[in-house]
N, CA, C and O atoms as a GROMACS GRO file, in nm:
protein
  488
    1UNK      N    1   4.475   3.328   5.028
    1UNK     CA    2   4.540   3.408   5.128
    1UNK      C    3   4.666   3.337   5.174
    1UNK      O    4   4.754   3.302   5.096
    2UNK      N    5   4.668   3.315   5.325
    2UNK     CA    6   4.791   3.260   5.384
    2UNK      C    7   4.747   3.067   5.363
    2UNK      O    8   4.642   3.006   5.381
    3UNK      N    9   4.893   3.020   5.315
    3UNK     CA   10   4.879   2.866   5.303
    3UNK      C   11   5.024   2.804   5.363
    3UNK      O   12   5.096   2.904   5.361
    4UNK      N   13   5.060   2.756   5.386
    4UNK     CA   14   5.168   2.745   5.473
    4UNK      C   15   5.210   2.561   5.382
    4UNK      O   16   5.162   2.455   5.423
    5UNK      N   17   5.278   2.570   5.293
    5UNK     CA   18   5.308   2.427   5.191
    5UNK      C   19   5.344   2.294   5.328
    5UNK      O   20   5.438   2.293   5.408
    6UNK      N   21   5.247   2.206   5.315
    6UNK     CA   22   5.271   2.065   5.392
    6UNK      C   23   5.208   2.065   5.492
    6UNK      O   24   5.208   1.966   5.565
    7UNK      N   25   5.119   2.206   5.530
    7UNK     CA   26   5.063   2.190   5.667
    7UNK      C   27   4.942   2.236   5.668
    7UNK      O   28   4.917   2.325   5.587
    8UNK      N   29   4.836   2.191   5.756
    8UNK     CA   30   4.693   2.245   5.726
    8UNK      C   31   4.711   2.318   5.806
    8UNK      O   32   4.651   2.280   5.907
    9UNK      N   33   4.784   2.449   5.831
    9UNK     CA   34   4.724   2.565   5.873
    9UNK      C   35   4.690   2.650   5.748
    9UNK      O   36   4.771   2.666   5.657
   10UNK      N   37   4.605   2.687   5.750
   10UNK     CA   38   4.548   2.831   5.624
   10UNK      C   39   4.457   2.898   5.636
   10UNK      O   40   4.365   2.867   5.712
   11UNK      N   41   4.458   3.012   5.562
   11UNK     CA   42   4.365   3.137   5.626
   11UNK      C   43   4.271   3.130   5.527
   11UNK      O   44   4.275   3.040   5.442
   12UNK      N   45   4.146   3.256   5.530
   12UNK     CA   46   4.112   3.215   5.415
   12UNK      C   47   3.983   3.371   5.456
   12UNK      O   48   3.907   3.392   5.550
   13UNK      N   49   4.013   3.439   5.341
   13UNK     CA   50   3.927   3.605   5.311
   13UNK      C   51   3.767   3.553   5.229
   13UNK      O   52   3.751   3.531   5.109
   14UNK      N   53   3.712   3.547   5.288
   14UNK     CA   54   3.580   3.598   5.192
   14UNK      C   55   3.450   3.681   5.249
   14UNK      O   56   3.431   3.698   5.370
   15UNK      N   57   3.380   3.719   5.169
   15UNK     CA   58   3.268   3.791   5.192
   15UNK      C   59   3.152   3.676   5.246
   15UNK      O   60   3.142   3.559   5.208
   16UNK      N   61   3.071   3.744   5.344
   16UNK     CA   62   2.925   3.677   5.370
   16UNK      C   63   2.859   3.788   5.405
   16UNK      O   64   2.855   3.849   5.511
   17UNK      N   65   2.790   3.813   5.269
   17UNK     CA   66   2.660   3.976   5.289
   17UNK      C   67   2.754   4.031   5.287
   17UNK      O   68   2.853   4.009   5.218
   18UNK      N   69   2.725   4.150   5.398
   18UNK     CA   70   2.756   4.299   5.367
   18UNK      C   71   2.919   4.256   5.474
   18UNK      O   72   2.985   4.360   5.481
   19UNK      N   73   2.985   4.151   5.544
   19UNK     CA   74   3.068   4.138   5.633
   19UNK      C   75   3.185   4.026   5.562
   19UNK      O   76   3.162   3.910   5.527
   20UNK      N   77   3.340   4.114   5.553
   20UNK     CA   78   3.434   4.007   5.568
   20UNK      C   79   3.455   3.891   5.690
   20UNK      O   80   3.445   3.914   5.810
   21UNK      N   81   3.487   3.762   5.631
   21UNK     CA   82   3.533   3.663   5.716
   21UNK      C   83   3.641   3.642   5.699
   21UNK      O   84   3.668   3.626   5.580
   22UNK      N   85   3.736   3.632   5.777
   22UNK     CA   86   3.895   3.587   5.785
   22UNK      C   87   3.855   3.430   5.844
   22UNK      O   88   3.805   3.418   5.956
   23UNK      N   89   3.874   3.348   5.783
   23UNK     CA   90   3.883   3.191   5.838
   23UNK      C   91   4.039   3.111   5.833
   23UNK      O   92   4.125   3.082   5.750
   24UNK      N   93   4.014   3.100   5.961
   24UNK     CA   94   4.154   3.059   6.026
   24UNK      C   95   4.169   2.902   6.056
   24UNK      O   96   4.110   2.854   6.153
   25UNK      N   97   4.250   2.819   5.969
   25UNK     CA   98   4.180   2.692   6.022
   25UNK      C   99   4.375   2.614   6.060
   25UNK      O  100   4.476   2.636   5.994
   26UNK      N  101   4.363   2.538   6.170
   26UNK     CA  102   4.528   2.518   6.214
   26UNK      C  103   4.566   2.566   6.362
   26UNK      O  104   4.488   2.632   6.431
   27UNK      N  105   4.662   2.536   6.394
   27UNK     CA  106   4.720   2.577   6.507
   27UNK      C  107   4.803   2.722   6.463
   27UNK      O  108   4.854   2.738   6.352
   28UNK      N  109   4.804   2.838   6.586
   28UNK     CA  110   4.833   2.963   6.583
   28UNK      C  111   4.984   2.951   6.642
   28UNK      O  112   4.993   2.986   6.760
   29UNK      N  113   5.084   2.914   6.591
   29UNK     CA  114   5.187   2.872   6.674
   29UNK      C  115   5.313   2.957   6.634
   29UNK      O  116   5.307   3.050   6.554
   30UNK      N  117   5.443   2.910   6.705
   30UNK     CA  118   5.560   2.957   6.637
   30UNK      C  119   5.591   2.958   6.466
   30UNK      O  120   5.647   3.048   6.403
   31UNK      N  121   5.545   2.849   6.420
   31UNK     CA  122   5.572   2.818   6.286
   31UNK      C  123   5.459   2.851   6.200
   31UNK      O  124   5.476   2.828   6.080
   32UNK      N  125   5.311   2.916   6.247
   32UNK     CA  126   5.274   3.018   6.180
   32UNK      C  127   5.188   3.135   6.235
   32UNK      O  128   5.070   3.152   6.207
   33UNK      N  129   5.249   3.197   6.302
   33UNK     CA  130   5.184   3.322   6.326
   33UNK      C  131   5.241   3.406   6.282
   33UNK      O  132   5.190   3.510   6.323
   34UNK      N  133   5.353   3.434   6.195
   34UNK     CA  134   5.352   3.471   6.072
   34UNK      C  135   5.313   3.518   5.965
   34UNK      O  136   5.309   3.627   5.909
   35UNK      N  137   5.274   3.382   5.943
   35UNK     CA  138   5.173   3.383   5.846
   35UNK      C  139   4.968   3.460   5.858
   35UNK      O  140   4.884   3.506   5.781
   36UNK      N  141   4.983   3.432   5.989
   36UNK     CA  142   4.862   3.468   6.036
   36UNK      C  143   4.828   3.606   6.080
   36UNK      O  144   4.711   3.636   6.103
   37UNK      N  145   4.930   3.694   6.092
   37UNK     CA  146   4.956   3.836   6.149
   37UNK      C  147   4.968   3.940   5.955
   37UNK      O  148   4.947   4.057   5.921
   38UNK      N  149   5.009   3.825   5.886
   38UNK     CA  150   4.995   3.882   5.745
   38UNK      C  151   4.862   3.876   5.670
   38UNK      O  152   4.846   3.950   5.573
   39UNK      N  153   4.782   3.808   5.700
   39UNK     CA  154   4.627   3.770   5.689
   39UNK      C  155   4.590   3.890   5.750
   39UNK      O  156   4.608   3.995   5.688
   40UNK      N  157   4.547   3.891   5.850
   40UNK     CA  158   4.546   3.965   5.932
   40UNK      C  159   4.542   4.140   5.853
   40UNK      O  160   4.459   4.213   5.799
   41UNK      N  161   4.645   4.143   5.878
   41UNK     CA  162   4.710   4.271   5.753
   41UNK      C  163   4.634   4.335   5.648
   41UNK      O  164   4.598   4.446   5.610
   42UNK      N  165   4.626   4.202   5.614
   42UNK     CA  166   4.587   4.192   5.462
   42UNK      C  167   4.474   4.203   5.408
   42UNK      O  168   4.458   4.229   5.288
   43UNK      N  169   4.323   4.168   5.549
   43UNK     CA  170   4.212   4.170   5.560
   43UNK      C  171   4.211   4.316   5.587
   43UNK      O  172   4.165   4.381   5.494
   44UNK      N  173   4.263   4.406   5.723
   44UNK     CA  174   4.235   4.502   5.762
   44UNK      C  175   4.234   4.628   5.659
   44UNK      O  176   4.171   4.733   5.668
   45UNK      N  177   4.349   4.570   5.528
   45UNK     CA  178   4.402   4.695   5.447
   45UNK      C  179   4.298   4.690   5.330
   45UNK      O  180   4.298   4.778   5.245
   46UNK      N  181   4.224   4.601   5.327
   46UNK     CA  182   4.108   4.656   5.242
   46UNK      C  183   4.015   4.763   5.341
   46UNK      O  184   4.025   4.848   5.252
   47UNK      N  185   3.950   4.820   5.425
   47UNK     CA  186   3.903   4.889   5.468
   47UNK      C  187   3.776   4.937   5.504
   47UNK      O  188   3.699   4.844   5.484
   48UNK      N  189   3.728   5.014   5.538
   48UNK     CA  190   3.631   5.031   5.479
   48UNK      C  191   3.606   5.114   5.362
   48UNK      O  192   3.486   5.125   5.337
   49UNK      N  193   3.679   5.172   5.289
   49UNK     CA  194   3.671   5.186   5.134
   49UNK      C  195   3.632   5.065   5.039
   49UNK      O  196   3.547   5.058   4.951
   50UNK      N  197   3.702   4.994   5.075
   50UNK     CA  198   3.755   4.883   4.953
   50UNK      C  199   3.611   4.761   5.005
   50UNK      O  200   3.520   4.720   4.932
   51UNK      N  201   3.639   4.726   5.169
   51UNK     CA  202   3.507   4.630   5.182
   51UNK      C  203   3.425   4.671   5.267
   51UNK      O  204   3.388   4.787   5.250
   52UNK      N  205   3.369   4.598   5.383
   52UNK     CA  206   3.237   4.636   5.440
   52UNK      C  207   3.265   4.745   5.565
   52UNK      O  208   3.183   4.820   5.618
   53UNK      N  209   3.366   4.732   5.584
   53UNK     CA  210   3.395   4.776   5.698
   53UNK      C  211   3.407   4.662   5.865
   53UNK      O  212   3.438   4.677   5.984
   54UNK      N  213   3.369   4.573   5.790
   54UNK     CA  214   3.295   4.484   5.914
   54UNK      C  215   3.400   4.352   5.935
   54UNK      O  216   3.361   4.253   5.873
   55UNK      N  217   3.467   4.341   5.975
   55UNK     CA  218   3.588   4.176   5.968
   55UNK      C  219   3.534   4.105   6.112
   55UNK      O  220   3.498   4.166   6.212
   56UNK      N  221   3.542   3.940   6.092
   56UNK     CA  222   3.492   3.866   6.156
   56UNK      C  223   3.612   3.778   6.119
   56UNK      O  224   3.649   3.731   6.011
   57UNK      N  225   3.672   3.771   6.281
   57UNK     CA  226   3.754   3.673   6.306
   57UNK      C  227   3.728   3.570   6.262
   57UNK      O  228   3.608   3.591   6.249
   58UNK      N  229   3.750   3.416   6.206
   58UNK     CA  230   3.663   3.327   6.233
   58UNK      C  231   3.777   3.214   6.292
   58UNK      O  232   3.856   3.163   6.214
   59UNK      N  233   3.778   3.190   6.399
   59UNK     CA  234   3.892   3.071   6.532
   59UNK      C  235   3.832   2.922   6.529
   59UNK      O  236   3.887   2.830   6.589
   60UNK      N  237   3.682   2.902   6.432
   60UNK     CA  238   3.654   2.801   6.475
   60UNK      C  239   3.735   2.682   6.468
   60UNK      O  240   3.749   2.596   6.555
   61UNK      N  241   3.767   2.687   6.396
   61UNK     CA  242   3.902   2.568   6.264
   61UNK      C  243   4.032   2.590   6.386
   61UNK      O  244   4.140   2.585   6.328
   62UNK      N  245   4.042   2.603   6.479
   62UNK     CA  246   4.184   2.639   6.556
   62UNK      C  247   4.168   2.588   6.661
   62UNK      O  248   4.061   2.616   6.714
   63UNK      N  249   4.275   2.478   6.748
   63UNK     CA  250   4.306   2.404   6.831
   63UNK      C  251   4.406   2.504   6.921
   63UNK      O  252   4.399   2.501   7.044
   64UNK      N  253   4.486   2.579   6.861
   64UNK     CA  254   4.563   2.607   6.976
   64UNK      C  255   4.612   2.810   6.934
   64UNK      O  256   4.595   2.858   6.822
   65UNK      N  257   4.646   2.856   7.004
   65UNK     CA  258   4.666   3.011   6.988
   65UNK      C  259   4.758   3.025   7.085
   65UNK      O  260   4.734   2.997   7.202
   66UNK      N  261   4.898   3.082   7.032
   66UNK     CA  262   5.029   3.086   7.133
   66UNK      C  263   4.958   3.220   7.185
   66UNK      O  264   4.841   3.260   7.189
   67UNK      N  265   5.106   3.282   7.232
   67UNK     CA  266   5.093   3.415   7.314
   67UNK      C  267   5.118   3.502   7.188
   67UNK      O  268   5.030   3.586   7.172
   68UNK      N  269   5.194   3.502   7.115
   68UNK     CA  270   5.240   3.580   6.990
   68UNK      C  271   5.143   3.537   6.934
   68UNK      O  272   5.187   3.577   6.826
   69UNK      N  273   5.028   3.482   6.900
   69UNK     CA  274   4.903   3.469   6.781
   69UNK      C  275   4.795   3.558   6.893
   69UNK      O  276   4.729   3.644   6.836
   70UNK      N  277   4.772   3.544   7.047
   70UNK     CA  278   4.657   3.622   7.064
   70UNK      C  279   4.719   3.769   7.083
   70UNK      O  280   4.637   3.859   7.100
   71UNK      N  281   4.860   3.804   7.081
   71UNK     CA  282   4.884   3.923   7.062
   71UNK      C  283   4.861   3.996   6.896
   71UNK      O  284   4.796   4.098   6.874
   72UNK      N  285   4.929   3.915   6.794
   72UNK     CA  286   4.857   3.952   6.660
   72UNK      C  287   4.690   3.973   6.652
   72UNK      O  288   4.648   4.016   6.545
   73UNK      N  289   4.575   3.942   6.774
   73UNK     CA  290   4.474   3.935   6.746
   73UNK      C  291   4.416   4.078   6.809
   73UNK      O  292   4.314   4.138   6.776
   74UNK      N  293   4.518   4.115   6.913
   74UNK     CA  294   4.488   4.213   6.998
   74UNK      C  295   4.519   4.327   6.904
   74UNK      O  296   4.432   4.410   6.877
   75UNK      N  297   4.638   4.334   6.854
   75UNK     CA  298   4.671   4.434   6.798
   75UNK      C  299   4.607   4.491   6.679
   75UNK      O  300   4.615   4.607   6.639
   76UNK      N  301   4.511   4.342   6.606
   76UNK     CA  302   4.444   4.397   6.475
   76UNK      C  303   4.326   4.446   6.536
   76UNK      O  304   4.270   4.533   6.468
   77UNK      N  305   4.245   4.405   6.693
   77UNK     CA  306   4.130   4.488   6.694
   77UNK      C  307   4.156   4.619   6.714
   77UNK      O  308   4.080   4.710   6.679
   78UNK      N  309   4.286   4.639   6.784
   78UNK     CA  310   4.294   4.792   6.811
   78UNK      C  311   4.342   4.899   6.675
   78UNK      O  312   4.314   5.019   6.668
   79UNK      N  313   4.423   4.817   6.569
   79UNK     CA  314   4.422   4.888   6.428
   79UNK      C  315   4.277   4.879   6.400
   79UNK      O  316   4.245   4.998   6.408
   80UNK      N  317   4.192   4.829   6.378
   80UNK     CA  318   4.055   4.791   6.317
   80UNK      C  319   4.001   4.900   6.406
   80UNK      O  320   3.911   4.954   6.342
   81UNK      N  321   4.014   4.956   6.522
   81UNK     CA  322   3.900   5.045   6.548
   81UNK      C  323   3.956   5.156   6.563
   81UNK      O  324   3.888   5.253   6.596
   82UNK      N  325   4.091   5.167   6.544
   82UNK     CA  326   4.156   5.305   6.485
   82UNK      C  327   4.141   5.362   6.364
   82UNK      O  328   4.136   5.480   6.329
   83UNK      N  329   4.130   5.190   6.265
   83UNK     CA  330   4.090   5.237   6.084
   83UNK      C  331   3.895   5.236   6.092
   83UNK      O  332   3.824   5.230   5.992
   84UNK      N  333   3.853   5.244   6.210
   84UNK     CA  334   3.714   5.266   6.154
   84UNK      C  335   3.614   5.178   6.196
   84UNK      O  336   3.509   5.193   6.258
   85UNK      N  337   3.708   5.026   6.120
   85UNK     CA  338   3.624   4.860   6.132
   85UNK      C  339   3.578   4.815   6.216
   85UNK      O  340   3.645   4.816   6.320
   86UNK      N  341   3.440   4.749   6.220
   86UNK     CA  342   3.447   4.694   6.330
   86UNK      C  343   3.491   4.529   6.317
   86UNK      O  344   3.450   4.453   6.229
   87UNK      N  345   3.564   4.501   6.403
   87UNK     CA  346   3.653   4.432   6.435
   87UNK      C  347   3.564   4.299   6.496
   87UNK      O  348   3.453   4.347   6.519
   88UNK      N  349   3.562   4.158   6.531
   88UNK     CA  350   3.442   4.026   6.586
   88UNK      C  351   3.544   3.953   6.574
   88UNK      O  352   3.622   3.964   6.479
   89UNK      N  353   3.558   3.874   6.665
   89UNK     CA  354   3.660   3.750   6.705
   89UNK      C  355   3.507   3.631   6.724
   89UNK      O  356   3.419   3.652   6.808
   90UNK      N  357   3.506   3.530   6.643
   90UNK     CA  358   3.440   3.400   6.658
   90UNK      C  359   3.499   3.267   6.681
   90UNK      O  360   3.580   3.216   6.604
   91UNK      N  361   3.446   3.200   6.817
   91UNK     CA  362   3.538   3.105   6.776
   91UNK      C  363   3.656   3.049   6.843
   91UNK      O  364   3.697   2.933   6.851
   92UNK      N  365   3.710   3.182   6.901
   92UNK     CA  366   3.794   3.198   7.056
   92UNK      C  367   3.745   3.107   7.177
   92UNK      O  368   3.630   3.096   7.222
   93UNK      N  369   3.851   3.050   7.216
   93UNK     CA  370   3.831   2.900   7.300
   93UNK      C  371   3.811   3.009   7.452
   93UNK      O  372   3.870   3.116   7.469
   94UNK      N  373   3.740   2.963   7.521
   94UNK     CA  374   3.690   3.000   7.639
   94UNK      C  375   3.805   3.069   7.758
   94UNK      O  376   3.802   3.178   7.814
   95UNK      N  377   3.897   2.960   7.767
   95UNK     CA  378   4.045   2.976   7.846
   95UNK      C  379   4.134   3.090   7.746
   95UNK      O  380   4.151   3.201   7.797
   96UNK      N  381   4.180   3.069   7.632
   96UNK     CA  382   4.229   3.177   7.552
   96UNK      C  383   4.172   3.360   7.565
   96UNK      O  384   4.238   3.463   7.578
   97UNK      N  385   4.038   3.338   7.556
   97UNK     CA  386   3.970   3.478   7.557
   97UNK      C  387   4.008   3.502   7.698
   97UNK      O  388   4.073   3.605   7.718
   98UNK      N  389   3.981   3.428   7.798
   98UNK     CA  390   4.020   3.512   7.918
   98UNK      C  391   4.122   3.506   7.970
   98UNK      O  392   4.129   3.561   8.080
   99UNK      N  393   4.247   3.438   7.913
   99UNK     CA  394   4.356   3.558   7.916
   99UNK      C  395   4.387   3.656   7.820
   99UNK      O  396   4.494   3.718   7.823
  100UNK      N  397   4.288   3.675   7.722
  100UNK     CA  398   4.331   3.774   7.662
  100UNK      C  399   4.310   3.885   7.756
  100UNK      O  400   4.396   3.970   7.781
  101UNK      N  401   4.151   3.878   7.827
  101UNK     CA  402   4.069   3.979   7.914
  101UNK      C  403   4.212   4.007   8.012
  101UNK      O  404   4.256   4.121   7.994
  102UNK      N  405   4.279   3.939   8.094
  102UNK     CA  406   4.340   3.940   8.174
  102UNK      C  407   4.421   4.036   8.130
  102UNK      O  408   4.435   4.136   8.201
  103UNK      N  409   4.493   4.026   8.003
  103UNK     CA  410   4.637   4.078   7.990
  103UNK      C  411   4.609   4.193   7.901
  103UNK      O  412   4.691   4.284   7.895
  104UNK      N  413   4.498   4.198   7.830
  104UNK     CA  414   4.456   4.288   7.788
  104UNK      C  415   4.318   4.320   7.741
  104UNK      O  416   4.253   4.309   7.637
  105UNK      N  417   4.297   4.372   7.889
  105UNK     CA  418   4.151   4.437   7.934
  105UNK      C  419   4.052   4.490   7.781
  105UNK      O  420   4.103   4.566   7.698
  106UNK      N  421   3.943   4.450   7.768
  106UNK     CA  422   3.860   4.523   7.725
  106UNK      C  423   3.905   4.535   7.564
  106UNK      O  424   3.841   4.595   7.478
  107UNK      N  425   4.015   4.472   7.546
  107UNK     CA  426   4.061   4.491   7.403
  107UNK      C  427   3.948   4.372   7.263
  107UNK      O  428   3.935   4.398   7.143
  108UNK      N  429   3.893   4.257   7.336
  108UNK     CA  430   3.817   4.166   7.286
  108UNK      C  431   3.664   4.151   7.317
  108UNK      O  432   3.585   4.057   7.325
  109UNK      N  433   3.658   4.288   7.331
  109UNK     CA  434   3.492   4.279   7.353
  109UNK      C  435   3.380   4.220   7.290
  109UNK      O  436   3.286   4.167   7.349
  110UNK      N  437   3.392   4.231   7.182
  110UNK     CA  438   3.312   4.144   7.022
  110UNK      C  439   3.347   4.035   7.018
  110UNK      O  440   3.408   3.993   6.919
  111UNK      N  441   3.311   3.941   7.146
  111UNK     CA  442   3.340   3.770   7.091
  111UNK      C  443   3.196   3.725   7.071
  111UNK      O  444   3.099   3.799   7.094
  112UNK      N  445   3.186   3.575   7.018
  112UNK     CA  446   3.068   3.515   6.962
  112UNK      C  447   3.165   3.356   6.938
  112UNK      O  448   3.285   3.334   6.919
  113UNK      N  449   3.068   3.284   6.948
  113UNK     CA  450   3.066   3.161   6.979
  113UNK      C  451   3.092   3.115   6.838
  113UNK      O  452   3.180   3.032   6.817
  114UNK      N  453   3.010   3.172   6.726
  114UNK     CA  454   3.054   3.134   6.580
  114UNK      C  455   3.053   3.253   6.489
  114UNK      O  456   3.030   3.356   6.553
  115UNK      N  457   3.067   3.269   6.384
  115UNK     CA  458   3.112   3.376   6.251
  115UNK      C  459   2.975   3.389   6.216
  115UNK      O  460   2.938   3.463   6.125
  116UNK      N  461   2.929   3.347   6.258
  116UNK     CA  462   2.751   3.366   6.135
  116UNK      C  463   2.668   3.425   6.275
  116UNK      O  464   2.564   3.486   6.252
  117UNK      N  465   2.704   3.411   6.401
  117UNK     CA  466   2.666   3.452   6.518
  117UNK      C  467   2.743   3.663   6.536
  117UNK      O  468   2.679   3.764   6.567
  118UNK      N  469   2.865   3.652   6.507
  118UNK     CA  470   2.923   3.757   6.488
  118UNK      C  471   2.899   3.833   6.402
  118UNK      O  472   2.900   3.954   6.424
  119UNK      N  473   2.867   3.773   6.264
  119UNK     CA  474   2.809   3.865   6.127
  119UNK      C  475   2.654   3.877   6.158
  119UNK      O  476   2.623   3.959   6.072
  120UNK      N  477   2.554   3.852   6.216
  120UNK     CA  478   2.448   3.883   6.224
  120UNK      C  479   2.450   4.012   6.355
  120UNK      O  480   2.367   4.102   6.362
  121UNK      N  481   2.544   3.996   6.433
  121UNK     CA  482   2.561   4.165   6.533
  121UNK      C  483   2.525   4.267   6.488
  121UNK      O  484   2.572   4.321   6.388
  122UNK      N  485   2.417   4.315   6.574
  122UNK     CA  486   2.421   4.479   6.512
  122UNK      C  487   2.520   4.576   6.540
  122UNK      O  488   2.512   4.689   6.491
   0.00000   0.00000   0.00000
């Protein structure tokens, strides 16, 4: 997926069971959220045609998330439940999620502490 040459930020698509994982490992910053909003993308446009329907953030691998990376995060749950998907953020640092809540209410409802915690959700 997304690899960013010289720097350990990178994304990374795979299946676990019947649920995509997007694994995000790096800082969410100016110099790649970019890259991370194209992941992003790129996960959602398989679908639910193409995969489970089901995408799971995975934040564990991530130290830091600007304002422009938790807005790329906001905006894919609200494409994701316009295209159908359901949408799981894992992994999201405690202070981050609640300003997401703050600035945008109710948009991150599906958090979980880890990806294997989020893919087991009914």
């Amino acid at each position: 997926m997304a690899q960013l040459p010289g720097d350990s930020f990178h994304c990374t698509l795979c299946p676990v069971g019947d649920v995509d994982v997007l694994r995000i490992v790096g800082d969410i910053d100016t110099l790649t959220t970019s890259a991370f909003t194209g992941a992003l993308a790129e996960a959602l446009a398989r679908g639910p045609r193409d995969g489970p329907g089901q995408l799971v953030l995975d934040l564990g691998g991530v130290g830091f998330v600007s304002v422009a990376g938790m807005r790329s995060i906001v905006e894919a749950a609200q494409a994701a439940a316009e295209a159908g998907i359901v949408f799981r953020v894992a992994g999201l640092a405690a202070l981050q999620r609640s300003l997401a809540e703050l600035i945008w209410p109710g948009t991150l409802r599906h958090g979980f502490p880890t990806a294997q915690d989020a893919g087991a959700a009914p």
